[in-house]
C-alpha positions, 0 to 999 in steps of 0.5 A, a space after each residue: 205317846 201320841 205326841 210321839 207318833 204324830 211328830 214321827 209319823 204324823 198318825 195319833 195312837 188310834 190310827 197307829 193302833 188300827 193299822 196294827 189291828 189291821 196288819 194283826 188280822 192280815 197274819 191270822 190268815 184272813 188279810 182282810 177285816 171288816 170295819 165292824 170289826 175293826 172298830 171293835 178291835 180298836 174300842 172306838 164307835 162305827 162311826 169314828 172308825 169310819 172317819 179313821 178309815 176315811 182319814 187312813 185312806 186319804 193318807 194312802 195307809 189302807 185300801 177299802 172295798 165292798 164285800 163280795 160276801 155282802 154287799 153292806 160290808 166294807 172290807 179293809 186292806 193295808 197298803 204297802 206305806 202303811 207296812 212301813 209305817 209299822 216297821 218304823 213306828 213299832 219300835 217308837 212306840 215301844 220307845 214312848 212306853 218305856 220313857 213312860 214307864 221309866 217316868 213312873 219309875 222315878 215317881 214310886 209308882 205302883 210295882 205290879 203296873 210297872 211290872 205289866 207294862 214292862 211286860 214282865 212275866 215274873 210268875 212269883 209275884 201275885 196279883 196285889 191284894 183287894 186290902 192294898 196290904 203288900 203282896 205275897 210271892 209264892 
């Protein structure tokens, strides 16, 4: 995947997925998220995702500005490029998942990762047991 997005759009997986933290937290209504925040919502240190925001900012993705709440706090703000970069880098995402998952499908791999990747919803089929033994369907 990263592979993928950096020859497409130039971003790895950490910044693609910030900017989809970033634009999620925009459609609950908020528009904003606090660096914190987002450094919570991505699963990376504050001070990785402070040089992420740096490197997103240099790239014109995001706007950053101090909290009129609390002066210590960053806010951050998609910009309009950063908008396209998600129209046009959510489906090849969803492209690299699949290449990948097809890759597992050729090699035997397990049927309930297959299943969760695919976003299957099949409510017959049950979480494999502890033992490894086959699962059962209800």
């Amino acid at each position: 995947m990263e592979r993928h997005l950096h020859r497409h759009l130039g971003l790895g997986v950490s910044e693609f997925y910030a900017l989809r933290t970033l634009r999620e937290s925009a459609r609950a209504g908020t528009g904003l998220l606090y660096l914190n925040d987002l450094a919570n919502g991505i699963g990376l240190s504050q001070s990785a995702t402070s040089r992420l925001v740096t490197r997103l900012q240099d790239r014109g993705l995001i706007t950053t500005h101090t909290s009129p709440r609390d002066r210590r706090s960053v806010e951050i703000e998609l910009t309009a490029v950063a908008h396209d970069v998600l129209r046009l880098g959510t489906p090849l995402l969803h492209q690299a998942v699949e290449e990948a998952v097809r890759q597992l499908g050729a090699e035997d791999a397990d049927e309930f990762l297959l299943r969760y990747l695919k976003g299957s919803t099949d409510d017959t089929v049950t979480s494999p047991p502890a033992d490894g033994q086959a699962p059962t369907h209800g």
